[in-house]
N, C-alpha and C positions, 0 to 999 in steps of 0.2 A: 504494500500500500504506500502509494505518495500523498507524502502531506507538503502543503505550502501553505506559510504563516506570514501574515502580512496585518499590519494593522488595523486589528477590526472584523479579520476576517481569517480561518482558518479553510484550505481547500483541501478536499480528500478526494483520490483518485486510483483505480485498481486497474492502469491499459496493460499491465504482464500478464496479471490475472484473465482480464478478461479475454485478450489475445490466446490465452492457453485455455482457456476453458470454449470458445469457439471453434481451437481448432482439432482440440478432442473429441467433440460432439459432429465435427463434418460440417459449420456452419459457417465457415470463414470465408465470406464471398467476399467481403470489404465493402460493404456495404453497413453504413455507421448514420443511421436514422433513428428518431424518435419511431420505437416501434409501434406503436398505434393511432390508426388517426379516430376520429372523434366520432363516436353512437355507431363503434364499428359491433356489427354482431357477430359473436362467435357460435359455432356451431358445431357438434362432436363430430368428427371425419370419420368417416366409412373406412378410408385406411388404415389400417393397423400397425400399430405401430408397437417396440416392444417397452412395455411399461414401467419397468426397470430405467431406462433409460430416457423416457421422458419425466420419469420421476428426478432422477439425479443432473437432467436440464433446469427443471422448474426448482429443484435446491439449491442449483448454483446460481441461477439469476437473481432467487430470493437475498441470497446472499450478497451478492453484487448491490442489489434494490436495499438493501439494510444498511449498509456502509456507508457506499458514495454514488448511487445513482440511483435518489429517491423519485427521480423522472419516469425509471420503467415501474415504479411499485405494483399502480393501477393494474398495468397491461399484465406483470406476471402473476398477480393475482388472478385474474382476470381468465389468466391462460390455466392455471392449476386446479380450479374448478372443473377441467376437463380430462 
């Protein structure tokens, strides 16, 4: 974790973390957006997928979303409901 301290203001930051946990899960297209846009509806997929391993996706972003990017909180909440 990166921290930068500046008066007033403390910034926390995980791009190793998040870099390595992208590119363990197959996700690393490089594509770096705000992942939800707005009254988007999710919907459970027909594809299956193995649960194990969307479980321990939706752990790691939580994690991510806890520290220092309380931007995805919504969306990975949002996604682990499913």
């Amino acid at each position: 974790m990166d921290a930068v301290c500046s008066p007033g203001e403390i910034v926390l930051s995980q791009p190793a973390y998040i870099r390595q946990m992208t590119a363990s899960f197959g996700i690393d297209d490089g594509i770096e957006t705000t992942p939800m846009e707005a009254n988007l509806a999710v919907e459970r997929s027909e594809i299956k997928c193995e649960d194990r391993k969307y479980r321990a996706m939706i752990g790691a972003l939580l994690y991510v979303a806890r520290f220092s990017r309380p931007d995805i909180m919504v969306a990975t909440n949002l996604l682990a409901r499913h």
